[in-house]
KOLTI-724145 format. One record per residue (C-alpha): x, y, z. Coordinates in Angstrom, 1 decimal. Last residue first. Layout:
N
+--------+--------+--------+
:      X :      Y :      Z :
+--------+--------+--------+
:      X :      Y :      Z :
...
+--------+--------+--------+
This chain:
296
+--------+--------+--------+
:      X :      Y :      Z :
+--------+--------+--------+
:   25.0 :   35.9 :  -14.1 :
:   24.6 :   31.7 :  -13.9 :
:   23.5 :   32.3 :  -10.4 :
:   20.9 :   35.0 :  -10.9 :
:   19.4 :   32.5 :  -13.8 :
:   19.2 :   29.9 :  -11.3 :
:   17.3 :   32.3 :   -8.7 :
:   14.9 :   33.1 :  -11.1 :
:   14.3 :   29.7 :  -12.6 :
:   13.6 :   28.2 :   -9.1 :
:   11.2 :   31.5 :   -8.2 :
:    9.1 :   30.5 :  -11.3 :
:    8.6 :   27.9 :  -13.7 :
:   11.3 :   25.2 :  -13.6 :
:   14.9 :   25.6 :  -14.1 :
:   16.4 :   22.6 :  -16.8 :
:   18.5 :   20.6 :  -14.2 :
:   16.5 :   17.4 :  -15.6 :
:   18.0 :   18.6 :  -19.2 :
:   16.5 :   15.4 :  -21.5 :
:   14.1 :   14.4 :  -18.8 :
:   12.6 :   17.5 :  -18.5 :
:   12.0 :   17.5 :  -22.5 :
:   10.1 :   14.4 :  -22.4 :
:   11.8 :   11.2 :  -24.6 :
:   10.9 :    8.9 :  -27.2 :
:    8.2 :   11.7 :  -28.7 :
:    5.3 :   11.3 :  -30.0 :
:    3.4 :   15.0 :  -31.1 :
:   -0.2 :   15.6 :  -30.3 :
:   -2.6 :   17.1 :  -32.5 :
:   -4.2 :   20.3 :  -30.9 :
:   -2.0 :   23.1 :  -32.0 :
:   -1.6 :   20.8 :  -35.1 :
:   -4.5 :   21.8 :  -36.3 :
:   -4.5 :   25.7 :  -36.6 :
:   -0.8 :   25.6 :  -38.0 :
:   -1.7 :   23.4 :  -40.9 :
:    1.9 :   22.0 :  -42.5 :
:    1.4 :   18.3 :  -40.9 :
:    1.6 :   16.4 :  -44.6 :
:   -1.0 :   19.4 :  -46.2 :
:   -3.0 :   16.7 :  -46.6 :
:   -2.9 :   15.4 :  -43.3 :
:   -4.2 :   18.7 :  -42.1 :
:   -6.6 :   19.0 :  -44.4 :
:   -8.2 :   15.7 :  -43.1 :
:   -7.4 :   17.0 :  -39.9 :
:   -9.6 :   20.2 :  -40.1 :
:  -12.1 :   18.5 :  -41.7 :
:  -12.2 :   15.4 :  -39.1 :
:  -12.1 :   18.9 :  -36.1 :
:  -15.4 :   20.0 :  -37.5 :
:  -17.4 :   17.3 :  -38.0 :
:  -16.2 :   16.1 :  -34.5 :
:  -18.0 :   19.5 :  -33.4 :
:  -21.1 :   19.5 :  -34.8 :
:  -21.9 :   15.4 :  -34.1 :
:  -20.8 :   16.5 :  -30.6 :
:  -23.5 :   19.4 :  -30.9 :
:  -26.3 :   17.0 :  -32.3 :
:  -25.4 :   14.2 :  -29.6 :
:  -26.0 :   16.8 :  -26.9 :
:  -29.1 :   17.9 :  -28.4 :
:  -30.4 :   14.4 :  -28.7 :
:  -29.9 :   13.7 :  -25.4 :
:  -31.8 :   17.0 :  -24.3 :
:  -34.6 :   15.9 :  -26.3 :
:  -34.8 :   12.4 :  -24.3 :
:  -34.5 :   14.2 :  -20.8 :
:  -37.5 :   13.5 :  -19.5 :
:  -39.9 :   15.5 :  -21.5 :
:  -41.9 :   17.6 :  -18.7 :
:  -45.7 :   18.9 :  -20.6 :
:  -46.6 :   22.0 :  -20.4 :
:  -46.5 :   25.7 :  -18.8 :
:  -43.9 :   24.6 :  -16.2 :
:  -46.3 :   24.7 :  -12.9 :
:  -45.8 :   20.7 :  -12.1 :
:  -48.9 :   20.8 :  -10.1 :
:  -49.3 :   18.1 :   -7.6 :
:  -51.7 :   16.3 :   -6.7 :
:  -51.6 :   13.9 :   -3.5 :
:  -53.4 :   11.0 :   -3.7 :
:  -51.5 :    8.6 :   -0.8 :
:  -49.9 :    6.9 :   -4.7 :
:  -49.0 :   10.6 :   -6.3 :
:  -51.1 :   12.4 :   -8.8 :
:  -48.8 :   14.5 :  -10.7 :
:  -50.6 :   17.6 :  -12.9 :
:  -49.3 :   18.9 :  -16.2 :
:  -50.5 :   22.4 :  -17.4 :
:  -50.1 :   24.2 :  -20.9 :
:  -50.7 :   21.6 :  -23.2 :
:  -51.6 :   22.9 :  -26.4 :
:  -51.6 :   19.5 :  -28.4 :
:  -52.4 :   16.0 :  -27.5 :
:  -51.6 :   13.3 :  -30.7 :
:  -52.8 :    9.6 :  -30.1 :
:  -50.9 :    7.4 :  -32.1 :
:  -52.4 :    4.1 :  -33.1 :
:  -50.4 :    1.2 :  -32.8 :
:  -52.5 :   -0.8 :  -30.4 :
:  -54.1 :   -0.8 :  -26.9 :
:  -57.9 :   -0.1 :  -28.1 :
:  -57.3 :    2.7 :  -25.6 :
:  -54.5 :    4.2 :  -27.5 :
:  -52.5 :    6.3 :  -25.0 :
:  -49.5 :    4.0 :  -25.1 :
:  -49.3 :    5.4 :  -29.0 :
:  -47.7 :    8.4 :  -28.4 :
:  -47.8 :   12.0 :  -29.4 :
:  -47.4 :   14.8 :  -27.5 :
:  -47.3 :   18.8 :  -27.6 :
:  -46.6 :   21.8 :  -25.5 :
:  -43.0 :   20.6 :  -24.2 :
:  -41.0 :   21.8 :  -21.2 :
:  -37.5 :   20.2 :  -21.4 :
:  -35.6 :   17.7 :  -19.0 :
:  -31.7 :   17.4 :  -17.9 :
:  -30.3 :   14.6 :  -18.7 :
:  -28.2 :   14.8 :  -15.2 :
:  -31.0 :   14.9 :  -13.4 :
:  -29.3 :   13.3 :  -10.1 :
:  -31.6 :   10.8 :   -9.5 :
:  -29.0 :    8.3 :   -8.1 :
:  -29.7 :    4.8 :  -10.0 :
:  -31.7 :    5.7 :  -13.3 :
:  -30.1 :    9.3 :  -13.5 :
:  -26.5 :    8.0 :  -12.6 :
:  -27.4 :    5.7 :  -15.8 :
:  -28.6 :    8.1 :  -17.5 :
:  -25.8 :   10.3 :  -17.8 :
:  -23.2 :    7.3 :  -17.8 :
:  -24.7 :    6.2 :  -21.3 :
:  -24.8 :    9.8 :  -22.3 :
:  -21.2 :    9.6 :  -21.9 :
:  -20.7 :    6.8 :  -23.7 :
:  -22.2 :    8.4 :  -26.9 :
:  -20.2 :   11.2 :  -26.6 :
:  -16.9 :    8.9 :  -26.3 :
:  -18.7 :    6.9 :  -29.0 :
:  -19.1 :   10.0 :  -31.1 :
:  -15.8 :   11.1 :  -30.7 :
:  -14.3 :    8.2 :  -32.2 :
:  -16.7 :    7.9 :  -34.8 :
:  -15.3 :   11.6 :  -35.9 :
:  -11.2 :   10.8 :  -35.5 :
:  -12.0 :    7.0 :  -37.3 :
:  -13.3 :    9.0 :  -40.0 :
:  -10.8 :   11.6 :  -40.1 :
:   -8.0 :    9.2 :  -40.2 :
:   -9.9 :    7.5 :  -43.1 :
:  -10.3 :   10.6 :  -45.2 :
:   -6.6 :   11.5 :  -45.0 :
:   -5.4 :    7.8 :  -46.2 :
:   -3.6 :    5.4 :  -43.3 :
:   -0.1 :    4.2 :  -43.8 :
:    0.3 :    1.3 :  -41.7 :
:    3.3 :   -0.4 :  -40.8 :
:    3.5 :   -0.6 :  -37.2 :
:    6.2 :   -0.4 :  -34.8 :
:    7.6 :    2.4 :  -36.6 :
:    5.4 :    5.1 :  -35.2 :
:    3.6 :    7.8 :  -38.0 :
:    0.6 :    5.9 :  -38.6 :
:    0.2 :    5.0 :  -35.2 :
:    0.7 :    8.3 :  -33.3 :
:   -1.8 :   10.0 :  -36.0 :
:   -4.8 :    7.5 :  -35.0 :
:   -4.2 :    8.6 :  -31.4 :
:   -4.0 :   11.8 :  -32.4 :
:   -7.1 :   11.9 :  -34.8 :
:   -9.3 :   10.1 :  -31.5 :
:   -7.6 :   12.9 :  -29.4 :
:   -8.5 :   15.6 :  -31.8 :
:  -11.8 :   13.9 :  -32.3 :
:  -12.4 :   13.9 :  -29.0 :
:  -11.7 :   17.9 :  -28.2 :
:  -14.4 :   18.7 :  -31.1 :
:  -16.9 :   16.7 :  -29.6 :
:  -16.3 :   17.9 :  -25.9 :
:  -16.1 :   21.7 :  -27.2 :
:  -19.6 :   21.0 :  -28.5 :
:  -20.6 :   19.1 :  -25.3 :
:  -19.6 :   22.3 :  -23.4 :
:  -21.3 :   25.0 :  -25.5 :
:  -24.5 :   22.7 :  -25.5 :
:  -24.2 :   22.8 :  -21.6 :
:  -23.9 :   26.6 :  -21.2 :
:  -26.4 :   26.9 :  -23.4 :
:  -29.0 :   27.6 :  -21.5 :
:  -27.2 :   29.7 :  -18.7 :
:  -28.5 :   30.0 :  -15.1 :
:  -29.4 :   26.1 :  -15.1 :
:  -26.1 :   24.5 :  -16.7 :
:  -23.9 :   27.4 :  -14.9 :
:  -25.0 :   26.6 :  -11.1 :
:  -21.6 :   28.0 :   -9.4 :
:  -21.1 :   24.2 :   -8.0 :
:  -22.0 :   22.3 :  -11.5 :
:  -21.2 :   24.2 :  -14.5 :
:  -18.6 :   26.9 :  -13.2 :
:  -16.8 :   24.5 :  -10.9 :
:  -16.5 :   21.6 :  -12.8 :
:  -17.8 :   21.7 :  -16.5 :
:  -16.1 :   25.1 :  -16.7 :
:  -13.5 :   24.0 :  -15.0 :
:  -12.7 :   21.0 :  -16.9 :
:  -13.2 :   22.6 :  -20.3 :
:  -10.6 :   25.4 :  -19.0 :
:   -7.9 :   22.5 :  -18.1 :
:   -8.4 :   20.8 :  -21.5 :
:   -8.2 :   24.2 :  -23.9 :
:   -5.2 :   24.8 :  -22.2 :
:   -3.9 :   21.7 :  -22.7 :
:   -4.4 :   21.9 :  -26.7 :
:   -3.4 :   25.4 :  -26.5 :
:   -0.1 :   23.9 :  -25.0 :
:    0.3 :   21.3 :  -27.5 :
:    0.3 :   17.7 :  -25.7 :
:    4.0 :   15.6 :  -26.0 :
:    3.2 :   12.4 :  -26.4 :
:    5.1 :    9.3 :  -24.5 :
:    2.3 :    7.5 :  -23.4 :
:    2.8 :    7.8 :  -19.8 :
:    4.5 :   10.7 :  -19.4 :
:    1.8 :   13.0 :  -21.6 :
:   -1.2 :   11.1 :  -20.0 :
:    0.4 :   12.1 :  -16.6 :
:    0.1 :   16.1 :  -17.8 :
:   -3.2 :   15.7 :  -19.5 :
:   -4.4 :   14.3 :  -16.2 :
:   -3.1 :   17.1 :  -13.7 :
:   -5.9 :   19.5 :  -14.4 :
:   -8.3 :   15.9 :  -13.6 :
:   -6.7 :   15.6 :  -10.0 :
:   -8.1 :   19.3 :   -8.9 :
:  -10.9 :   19.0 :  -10.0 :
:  -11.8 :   16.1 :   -8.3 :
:  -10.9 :   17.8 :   -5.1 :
:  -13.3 :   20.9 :   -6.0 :
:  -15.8 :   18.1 :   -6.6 :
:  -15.1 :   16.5 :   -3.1 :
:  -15.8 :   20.1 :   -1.6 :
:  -18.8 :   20.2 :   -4.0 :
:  -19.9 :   17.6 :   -2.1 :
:  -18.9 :   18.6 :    1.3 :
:  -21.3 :   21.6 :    1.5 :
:  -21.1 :   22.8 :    5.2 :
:  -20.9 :   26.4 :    3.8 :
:  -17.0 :   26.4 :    5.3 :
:  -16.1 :   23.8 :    3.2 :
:  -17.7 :   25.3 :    0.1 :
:  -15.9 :   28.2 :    1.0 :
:  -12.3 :   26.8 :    1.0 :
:  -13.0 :   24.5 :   -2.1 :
:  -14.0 :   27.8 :   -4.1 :
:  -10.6 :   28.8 :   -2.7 :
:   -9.1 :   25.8 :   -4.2 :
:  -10.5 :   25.8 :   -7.4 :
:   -9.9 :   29.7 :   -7.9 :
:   -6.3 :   28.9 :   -6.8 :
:   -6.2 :   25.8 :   -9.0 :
:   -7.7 :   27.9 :  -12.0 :
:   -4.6 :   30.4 :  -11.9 :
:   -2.4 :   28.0 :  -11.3 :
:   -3.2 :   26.2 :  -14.6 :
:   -3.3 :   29.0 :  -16.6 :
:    0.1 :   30.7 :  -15.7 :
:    1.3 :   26.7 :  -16.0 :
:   -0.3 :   26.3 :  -19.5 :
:    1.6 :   29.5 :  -20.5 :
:    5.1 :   28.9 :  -19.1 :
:    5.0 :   25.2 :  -20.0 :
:    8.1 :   23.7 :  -17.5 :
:    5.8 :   24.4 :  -14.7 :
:    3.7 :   21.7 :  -16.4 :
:    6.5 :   19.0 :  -16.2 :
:    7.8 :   19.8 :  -12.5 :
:    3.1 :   19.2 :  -11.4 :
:    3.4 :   16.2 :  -13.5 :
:    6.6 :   14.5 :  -12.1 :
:    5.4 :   15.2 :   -8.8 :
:    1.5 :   13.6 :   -9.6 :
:    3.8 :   10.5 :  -11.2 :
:    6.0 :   10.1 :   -7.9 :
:    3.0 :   10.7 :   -5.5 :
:    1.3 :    8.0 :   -7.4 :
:    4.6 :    5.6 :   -6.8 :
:    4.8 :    6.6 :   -3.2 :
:    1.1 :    5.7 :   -2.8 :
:    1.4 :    2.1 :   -4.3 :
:    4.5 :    1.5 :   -2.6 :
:    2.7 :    2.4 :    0.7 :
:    0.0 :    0.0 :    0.0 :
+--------+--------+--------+
């Protein structure tokens, strides 16, 4: 057990020296941890321990692209990371604990767009890494790589709304959130019981009769869909944005890695990471400093 904890404490360490070595992605990076952590600080104190936990969530996932970097031996673009840490927080702090996904309506569609297009930069990247290693011998067209970069992202998108229902299903947490319609059509209401739609317009009121005969109006000026629309929104948007990133990369490809806009997101391989070339390289701030005073 204490092996196991050294040996995460090594990778978190070797993270946290590798992004101070990225002067932008590390001004960015401890900029949102200090928000993180002092939203952290009031939760605390407001007695809410959930978004306390969710603040410490965050805090692991900014470190992520970093470890994924080490482990697979890529080296991440720094708008690329950027991009990554900002999502996070956005879907993290802003979304969830500062209420975002409610105040905002399109918060959430802004987010599962960015999600699409992020995807099928990591599903082009991964495709990229194999075409250009030398441990396989493939040589993969334009169009294909953008094909396996936008089903990629669908699954991933797909996945997730698998998870979004499911903690719906099991923890009611409303994750799929619902939308007001004033119209219906289904055919469970045929009272012959078959496969004849029954169509009810101009709702503006739904009532809920509980089992002790309680009824309860829903106030919402319709009818609540449950969540099914906001599904298909998602999907839409993710569909949107791996579209756009397979174009990009198909030009990108092309242009045989010449397109500045894409590779700023396409991941590079490399055998080794630049801290471990120089380890006494100075890191980001007081360290660099006082080494530059010393070689003066």
């Amino acid at each position: 057990m204490a092996g196991k904890r050294k040996g995460v404490r090594e990778v978190l360490s070797a993270a946290h020296d590798a992004l101070r070595r990225k002067r932008v992605v590390a001004v960015v990076y401890f900029t949102l941890r200090f928000l993180v952590i002092a939203v952290m600080a009031a939760q605390f104190f407001n007695g809410d321990f959930e978004s306390v936990f969710l603040c410490g969530l965050t805090l692991i996932l900014f470190l992520l692209p970093t470890v994924f970097e080490r482990a697979l031996r890529i080296d991440l673009p720094n708008t690329m990371e950027i991009i990554i840490m900002l999502f996070i927080f956005a879907a993290e702090i802003l979304g969830e604990i500062s209420s975002f996904y409610t105040t905002f309506k399109s918060w959430d569609t802004i987010l599962h767009t960015i999600n699409g297009f992020l995807c099928a930069a990591i599903g082009f990247a991964l495709v990229d890494m194999l075409n250009r290693t030398e441990k396989f011998s493939l040589s993969l067209s334009p169009v294909f790589m953008s094909i396996v970069a936008f089903c990629f992202s669908m699954t991933i998108g797909v996945l997730w709304e698998f998870f979004e229902c499911a903690m719906d299903q099991l923890m009611m947490l409303d994750m799929q959130k619902d939308t007001v319609v004033n119209a219906i059509s289904s055919v469970m209401l045929d009272p012959t019981g078959g496969n004849r739609r029954v169509l009810i317009e101009n709702i503006v009121e739904t009532i809920v009769i509980t089992a002790d005969g309680r009824e309860i109006p829903l106030e919402l000026g319709g009818y609540l869909d449950i969540g099914i629309l906001d599904t298909m929104k998602d999907l839409f948007v993710n569909f949107i944005g791996a579209v756009v990133f397979s174009v990009i990369g198909y030009f990108y490809v092309k242009s045989r890695g010449q397109g500045k806009f894409a590779s700023r997101f396409i991941p590079q391989v490399v055998e080794v990471q630049p801290e471990d070339i120089n380890p006494r390289q100075p890191k980001f701030g007081r360290k660099a400093k006082k080494s530059r005073r010393n070689r003066e």
